[in-house]
C-alpha positions as CSV (number, residue, x, y, z in Angstrom):
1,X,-53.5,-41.1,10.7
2,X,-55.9,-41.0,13.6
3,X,-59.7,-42.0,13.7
4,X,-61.8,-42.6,17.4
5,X,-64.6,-44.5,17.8
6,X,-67.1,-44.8,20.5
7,X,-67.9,-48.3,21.3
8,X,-70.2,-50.0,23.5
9,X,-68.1,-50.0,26.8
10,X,-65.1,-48.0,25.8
11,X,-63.6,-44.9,23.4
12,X,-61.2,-46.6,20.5
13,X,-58.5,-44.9,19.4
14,X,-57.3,-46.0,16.0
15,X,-53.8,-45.6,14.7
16,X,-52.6,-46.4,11.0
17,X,-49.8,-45.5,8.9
18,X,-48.7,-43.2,11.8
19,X,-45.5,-41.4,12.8
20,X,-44.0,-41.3,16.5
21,X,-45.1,-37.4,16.9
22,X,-48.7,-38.9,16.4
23,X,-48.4,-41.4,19.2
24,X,-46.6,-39.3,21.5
25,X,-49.6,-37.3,21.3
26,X,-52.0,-39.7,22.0
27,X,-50.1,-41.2,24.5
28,X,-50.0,-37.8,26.4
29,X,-53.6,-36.9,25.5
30,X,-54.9,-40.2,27.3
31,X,-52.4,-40.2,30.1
32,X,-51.0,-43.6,28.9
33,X,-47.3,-45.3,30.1
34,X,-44.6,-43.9,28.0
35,X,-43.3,-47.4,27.6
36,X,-45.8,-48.0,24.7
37,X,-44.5,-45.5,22.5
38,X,-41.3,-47.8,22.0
39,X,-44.0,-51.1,21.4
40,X,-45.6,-49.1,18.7
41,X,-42.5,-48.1,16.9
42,X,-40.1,-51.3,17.3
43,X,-40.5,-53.6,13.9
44,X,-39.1,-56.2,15.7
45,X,-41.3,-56.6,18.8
46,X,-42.7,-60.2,18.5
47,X,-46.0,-61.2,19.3
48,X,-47.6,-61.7,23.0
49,X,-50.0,-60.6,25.3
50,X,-48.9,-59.1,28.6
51,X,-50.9,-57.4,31.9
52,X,-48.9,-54.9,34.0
53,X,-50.3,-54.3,37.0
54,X,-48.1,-51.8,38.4
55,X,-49.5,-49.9,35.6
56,X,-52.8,-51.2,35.0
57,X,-52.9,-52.0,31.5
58,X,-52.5,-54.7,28.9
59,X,-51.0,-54.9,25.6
60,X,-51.9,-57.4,22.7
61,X,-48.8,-57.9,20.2
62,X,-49.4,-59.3,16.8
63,X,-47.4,-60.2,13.7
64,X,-49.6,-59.0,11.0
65,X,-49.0,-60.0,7.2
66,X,-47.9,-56.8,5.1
67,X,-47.1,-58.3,1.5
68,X,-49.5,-58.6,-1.2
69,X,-50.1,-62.1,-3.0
70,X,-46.9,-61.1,-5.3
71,X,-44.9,-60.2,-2.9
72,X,-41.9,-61.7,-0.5
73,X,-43.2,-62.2,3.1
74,X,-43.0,-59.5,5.2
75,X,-44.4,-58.7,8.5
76,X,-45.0,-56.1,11.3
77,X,-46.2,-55.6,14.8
78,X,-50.1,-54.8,15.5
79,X,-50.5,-53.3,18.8
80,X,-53.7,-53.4,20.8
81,X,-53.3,-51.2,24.6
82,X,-56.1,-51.7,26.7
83,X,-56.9,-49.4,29.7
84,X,-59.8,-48.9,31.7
85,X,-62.3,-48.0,28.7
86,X,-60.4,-47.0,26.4
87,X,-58.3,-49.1,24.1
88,X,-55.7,-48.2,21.5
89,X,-55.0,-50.1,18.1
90,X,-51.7,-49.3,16.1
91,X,-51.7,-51.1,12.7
92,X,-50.2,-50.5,9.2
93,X,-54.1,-50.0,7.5
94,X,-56.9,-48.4,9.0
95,X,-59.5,-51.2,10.6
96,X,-62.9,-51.4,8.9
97,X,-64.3,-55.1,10.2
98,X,-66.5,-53.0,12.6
99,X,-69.8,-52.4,11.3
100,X,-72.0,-51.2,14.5
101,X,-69.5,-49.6,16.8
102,X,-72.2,-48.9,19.1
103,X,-73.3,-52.4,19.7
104,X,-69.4,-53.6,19.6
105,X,-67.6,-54.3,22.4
106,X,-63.6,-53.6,23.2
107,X,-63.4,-57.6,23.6
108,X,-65.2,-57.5,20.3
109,X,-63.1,-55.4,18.5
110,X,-60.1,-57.8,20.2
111,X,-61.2,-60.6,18.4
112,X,-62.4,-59.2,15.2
113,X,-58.4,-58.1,15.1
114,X,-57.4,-61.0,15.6
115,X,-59.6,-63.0,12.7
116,X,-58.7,-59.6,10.3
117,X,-54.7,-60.3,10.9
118,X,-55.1,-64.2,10.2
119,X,-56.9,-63.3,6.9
120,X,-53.8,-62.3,4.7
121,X,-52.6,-65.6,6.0
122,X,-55.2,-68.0,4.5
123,X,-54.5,-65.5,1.3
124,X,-50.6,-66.5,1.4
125,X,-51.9,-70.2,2.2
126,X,-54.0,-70.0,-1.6
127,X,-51.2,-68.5,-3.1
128,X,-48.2,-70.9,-2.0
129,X,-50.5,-73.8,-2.8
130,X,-50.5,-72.5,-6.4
131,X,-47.4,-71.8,-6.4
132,X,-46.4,-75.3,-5.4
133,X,-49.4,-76.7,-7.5
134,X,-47.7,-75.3,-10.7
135,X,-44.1,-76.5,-9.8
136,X,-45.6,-80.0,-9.5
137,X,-46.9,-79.6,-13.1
138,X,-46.2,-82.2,-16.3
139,X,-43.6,-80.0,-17.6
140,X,-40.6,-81.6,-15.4
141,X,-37.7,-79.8,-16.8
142,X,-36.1,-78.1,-14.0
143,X,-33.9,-74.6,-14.4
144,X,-33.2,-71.8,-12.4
145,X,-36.0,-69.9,-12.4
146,X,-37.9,-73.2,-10.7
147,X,-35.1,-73.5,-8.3
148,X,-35.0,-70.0,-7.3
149,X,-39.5,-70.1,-6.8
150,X,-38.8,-73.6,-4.8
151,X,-36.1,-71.4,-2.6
152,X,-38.5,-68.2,-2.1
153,X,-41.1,-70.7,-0.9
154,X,-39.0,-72.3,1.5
155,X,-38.1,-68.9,2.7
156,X,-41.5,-68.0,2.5
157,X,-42.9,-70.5,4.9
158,X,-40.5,-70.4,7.9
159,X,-41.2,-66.6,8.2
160,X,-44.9,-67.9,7.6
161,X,-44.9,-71.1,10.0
162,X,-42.6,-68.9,12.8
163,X,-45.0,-65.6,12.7
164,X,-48.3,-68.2,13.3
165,X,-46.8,-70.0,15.8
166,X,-46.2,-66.8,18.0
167,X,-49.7,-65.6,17.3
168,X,-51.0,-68.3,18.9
169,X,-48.8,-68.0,21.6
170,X,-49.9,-64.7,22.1
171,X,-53.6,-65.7,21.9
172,X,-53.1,-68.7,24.4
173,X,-51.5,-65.5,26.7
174,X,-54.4,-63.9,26.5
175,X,-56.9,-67.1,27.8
176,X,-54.5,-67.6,30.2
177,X,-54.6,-64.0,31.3
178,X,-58.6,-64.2,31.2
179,X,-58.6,-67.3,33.9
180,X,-56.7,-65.7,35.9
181,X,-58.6,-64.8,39.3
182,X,-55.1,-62.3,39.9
183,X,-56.2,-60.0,37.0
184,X,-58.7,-57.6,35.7
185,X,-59.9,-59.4,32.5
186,X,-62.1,-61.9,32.0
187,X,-64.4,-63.5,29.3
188,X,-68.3,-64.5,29.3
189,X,-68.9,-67.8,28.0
190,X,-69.6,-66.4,25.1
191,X,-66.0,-64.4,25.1
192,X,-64.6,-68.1,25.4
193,X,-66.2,-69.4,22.2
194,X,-64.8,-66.6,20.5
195,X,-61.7,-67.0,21.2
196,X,-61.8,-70.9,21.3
197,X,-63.1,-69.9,17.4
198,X,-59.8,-67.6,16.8
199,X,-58.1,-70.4,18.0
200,X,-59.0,-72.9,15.9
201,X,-58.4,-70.9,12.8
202,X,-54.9,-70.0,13.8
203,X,-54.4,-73.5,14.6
204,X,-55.6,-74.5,11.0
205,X,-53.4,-71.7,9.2
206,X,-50.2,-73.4,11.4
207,X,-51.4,-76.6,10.2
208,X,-51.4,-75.7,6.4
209,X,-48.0,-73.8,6.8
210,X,-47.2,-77.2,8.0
211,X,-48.0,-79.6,5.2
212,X,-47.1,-76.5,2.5
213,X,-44.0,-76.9,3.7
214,X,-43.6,-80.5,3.6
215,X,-44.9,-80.5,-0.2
216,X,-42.6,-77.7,-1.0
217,X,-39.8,-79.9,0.7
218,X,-40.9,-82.9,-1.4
219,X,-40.6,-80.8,-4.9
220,X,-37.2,-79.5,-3.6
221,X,-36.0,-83.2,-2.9
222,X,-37.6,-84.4,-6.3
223,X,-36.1,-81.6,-8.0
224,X,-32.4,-83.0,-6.8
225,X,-33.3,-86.2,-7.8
226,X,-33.6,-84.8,-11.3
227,X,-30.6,-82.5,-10.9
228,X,-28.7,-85.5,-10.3
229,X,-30.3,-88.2,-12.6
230,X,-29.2,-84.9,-15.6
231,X,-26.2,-84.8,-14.0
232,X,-25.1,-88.5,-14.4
233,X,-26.2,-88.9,-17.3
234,X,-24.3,-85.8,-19.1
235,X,-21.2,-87.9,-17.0
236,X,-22.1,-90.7,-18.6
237,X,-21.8,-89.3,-21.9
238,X,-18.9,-87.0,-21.2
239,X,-17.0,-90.5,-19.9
240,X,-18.0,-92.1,-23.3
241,X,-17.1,-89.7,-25.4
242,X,-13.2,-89.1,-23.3
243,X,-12.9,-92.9,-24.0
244,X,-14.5,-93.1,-27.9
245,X,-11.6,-89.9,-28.4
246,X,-8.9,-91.5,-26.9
247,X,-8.5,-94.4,-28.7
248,X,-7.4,-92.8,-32.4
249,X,-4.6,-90.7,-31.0
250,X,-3.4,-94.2,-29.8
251,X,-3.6,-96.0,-33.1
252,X,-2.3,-93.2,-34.6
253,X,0.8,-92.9,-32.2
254,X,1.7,-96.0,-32.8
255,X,1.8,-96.4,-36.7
256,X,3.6,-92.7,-36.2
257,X,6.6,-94.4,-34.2
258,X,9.4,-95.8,-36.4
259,X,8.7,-99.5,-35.6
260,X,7.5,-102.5,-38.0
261,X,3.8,-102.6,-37.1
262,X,2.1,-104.7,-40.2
263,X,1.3,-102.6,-43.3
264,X,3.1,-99.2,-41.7
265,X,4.5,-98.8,-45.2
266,X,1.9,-100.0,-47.4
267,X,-0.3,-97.3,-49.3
268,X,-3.7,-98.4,-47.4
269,X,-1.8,-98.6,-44.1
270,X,-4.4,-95.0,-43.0
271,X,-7.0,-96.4,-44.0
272,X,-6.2,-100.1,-42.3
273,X,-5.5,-97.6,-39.0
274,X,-9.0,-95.7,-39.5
275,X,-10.1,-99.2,-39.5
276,X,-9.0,-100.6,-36.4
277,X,-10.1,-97.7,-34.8
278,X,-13.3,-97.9,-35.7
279,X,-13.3,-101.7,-34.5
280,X,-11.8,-100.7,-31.0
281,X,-14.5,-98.3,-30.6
282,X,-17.3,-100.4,-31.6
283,X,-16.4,-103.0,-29.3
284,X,-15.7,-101.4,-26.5
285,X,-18.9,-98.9,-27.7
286,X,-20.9,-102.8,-27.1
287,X,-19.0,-103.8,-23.8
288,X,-20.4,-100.8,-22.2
289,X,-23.7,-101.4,-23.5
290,X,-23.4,-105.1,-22.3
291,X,-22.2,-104.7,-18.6
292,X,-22.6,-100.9,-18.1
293,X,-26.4,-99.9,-18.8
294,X,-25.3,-97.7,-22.0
């Protein structure tokens, strides 16, 4: 879909849930570099801002967040093309931060992009933390649902951690780009704030992908533990019960060999064997108790 808006200083052309015949038309309506066509339409194109001055524009590359709360993360370019006064958004929903368009700027509606994309990430932020929250509940009994939420998490955050860390990038391309005598952009003082502001949140949603994924890490490593403390312990009782059950086919092997063990032919000589067994096993049930931690 297609909407244009006339802002302060230049015409915006807004593009959402658009196909490439859509784009090739705007491209050939404003007289844009065919080049940006493929930006638009490549899912992989990672984020960055870039100036070409052969062809006097600039491009503004974002990865924006696409999955609900529910869902597995999943994200996708937002393009910004600047040139002259007119500047281009391609995103996956239509744009709705701007409430005066007349009084709005094209560096305005920049920025407002930029704080609009980082949204759904302090979103995800809430909802990993409750994720994580309710994995470090009292119920410590771990199975494979918990394992598999633990491993979606961890999943979860390096797409998470990777995508914010090339935003920033690409915003720290963009100040660059501003102080730079060499180019046609630059910021008021005011411009800077902003984007010192944008900054900052970015910087903040990096840091709390950060320590998410350090206390995701530390559930993961307590849940081993646990894996393995179970583990030993059903071992431990698998090695008892291997050494309990192999002592009455020995006793019983040997009063079943034709040799003159005492009473083998007296008429309590089972029962005198069910009772050495039992005394083998007791004792050796109490020397495992004694130097073995039974």
């Amino acid at each position: 879909m297609l909407k244009i808006h006339s802002l302060k200083d230049a015409i915006w052309v807004e593009l959402y849930k658009t196909d490439a015949t859509e784009i090739t038309n705007v491209i050939q309506k404003y007289k844009l570099p065919r080049n940006i066509k493929g930006y638009m339409l490549d899912k992989h194109e990672h984020s960055r801002f870039e100036y070409d001055d052969f062809k006097d524009y600039s491009i503004l590359i974002m990865r924006a967040l696409r999955s609900k709360k529910i869902d597995k993360v999943k994200t996708s370019p937002a393009v910004v093309v600047i040139k002259d006064n007119l500047i281009v958004t391609k995103n996956n929903k239509s744009f709705n931060k701007i409430s005066d368009e007349g009084e709005c700027t094209k560096f305005d509606l920049i920025f407002d992009f930029l704080v609009e994309i980082s949204n759904p990430y302090f979103a995800k932020i809430d909802n990993i933390n409750a994720q994580a929250e309710k994995l470090q509940s009292k119920n410590r009994s771990v199975n494979n649902k918990k394992l598999q939420e633990v491993s979606n998490l961890k999943n979860d955050l390096v797409y998470l951690k990777s995508a914010t860390a090339a935003n920033l990038l690409a915003i720290h391309q963009l100040e660059n780009t501003g102080s730079n005598p060499s180019t046609p952009i630059s910021f008021t003082s005011q411009e800077k704030q902003k984007i010192e502001d944008v900054t900052v949140e970015y910087n903040e949603c990096q840091y709390m992908f950060d320590v998410l994924n350090d206390i995701v890490g530390q559930i993961e490593e307590t849940y081993g533990n646990i894996i393995n403390s179970n583990l030993n312990q059903t071992m431990k009782v698998l090695t008892i019960w291997s050494l309990v059950l192999a002592i009455p086919p020995i006793i019983s092997g040997f009063y079943g060999m034709n040799v003159g063990l005492p009473f083998a032919n007296s008429w309590f000589s089972w029962i005198f064997t069910i009772i050495i067994t039992i005394v083998i096993i007791v004792v050796m049930l109490m020397y495992l108790r004694k130097h073995h931690d039974l």
